[in-house]
N, C-alpha and C positions, 0 to 999 in steps of 0.2 A: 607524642609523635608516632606515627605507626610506623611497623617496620618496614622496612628496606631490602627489595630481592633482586641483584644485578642493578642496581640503583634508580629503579621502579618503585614506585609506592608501592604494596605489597596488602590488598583488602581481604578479610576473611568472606567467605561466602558461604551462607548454613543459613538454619533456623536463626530470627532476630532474636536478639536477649530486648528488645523494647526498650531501649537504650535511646536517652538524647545526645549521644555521641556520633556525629554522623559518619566518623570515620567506623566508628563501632558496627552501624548497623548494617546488620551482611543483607538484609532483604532491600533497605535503599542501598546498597552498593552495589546490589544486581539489578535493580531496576535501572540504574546509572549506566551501568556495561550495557545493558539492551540496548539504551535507548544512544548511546555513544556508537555503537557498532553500525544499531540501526541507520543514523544521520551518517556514518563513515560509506555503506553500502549505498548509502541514495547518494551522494554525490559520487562516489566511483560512477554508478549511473545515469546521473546528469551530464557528466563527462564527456560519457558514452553518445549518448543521446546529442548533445549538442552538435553532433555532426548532421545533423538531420535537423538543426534549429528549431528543434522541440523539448518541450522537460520532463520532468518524469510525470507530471501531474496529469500533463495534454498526454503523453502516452498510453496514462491509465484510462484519461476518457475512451481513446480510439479506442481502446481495447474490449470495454465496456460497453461502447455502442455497438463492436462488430459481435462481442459475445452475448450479449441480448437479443442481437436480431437473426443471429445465428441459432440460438434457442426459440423461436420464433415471438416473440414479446417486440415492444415496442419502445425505444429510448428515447425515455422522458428525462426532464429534469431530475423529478424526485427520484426515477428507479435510477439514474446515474450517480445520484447524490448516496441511495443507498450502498450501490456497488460500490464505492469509494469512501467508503464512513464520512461523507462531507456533509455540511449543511447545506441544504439546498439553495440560499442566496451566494453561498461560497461558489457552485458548480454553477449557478447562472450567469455571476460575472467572469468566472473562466470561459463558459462556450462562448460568449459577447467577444473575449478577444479572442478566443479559437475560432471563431467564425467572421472576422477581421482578418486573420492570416489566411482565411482561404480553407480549413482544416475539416471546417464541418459547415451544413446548412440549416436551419432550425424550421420545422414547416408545419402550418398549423392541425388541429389533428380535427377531422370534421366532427360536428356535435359538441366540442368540449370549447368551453369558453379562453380559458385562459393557458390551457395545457399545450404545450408542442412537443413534436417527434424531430429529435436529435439522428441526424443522417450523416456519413462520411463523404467529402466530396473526392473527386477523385486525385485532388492532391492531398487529401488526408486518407487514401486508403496508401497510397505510397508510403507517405511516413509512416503509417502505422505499418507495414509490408517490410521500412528500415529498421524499426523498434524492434520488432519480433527476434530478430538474431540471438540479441539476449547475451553476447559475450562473456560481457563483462561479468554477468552473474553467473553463469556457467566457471569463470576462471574465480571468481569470490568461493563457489559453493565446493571447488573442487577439495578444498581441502578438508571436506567433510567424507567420510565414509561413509557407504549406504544405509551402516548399522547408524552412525552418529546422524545424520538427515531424519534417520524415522524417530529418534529420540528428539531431535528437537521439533520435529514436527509435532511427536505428541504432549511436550512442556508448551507449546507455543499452542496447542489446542486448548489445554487446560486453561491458559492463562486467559485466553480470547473467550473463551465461555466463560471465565469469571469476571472475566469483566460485560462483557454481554450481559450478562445478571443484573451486574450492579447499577448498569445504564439502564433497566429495564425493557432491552432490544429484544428483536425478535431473533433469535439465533437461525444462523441458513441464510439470513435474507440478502447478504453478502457475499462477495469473491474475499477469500477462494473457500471457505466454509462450508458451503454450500457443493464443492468438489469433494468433499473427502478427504483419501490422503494420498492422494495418487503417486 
C-alpha cells in the first residue's frame, strides 16, 4: 500500500527504478498528474466556454483559422489539423458541424481539387472575440510565479520535442511551438 499524506495517496516522483509496480513508478505517476491536471484545466475551460455554446476544440479552431490568416496563410483542413495535433478526418467532421452552427464557412480554393479555405463567419468571429478573455486560465495559471511558468514551459518544451521525435513530426509546424516562449 503506498503511503498516506493528510490522507491522500502520497506518489514518489524522480527518476523510474523500471519497476512493474505502478504505484512504484514515479515517471507513470507523472505522466498520470500531467495528464490528470491537463483534463482538470480543459474542462475548468469548457466550463468557461459553454457560455458562448462552444468547446474548447471549436475555440481552438477559431483560433487557428484567425492565426493563420493573420499570418497570411490560408486555413485548410490539413494546416488546421496540423495546428491542433488532430487528424485531419477528426478536424473535417468537426468544421461540418462548426459550420452547421453558423461558426465557420468552407469555400473552395481555385485550382485545387479537393482542398478548401476554412473562413470565420461573423458569428464565429464573435465567439471567437468571447473565447479570447481567457479567465479562467489566467485564474488556473495565477498560481504560478513567473519564475515557475518559465520552468514549466521549459519541462513542457523538452517533453513536446521528445515526443515530436518519437512521432517523426516536423517540430515548429505547430501552435504554440512554433511561438517560442513568450
Amino acid at each position: 500500500m503506498p503511503p498516506r499524506v493528510n490522507g491522500q495517496i502520497s506518489l514518489t516522483v524522480g527518476p523510474s527504478k523500471g519497476t512493474d509496480d505502478v504505484l512504484g513508478d514515479r515517471d507513470y505517476n507523472l505522466f498520470v498528474m500531467m495528464t490528470q491536471t491537463s483534463r482538470l484545466m480543459f474542462q475548468v475551460r469548457e466550463d468557461e466556454l459553454g457560455a458562448y455554446d462552444i468547446s474548447n476544440i471549436e475555440s481552438g479552431v477559431l483560433f487557428a483559422v484567425d492565426a493563420i490568416e493573420k499570418a497570411g496563410g490560408k486555413a485548410t483542413l490539413g494546416e488546421i489539423a496540423r495546428w491542433l495535433l488532430r487528424r485531419p478526418h477528426t478536424i473535417t467532421q468537426l468544421i461540418d458541424r462548426m459550420e452547421k452552427k453558423g461558426l465557420v464557412t468552407k469555400l473552395k480554393l481555385p485550382g485545387q481539387r479537393n482542398s478548401k479555405r476554412i473562413v470565420l463567419t461573423e458569428q464565429g468571429r464573435q465567439a471567437y472575440q468571447s473565447s479570447t478573455r481567457r479567465r479562467a486560465m489566467r485564474r488556473l495559471m495565477s498560481v504560478l510565479s513567473e519564475e515557475e511558468r518559465q520552468e514549466l514551459w521549459s519541462c513542457l518544451s523538452k517533453l513536446s520535442g521528445r515526443a515530436i521525435k518519437d512521432l517523426g513530426l516536423r517540430n515548429g509546424s505547430f501552435y504554440p511551438l512554433h511561438l517560442g516562449s513568450r
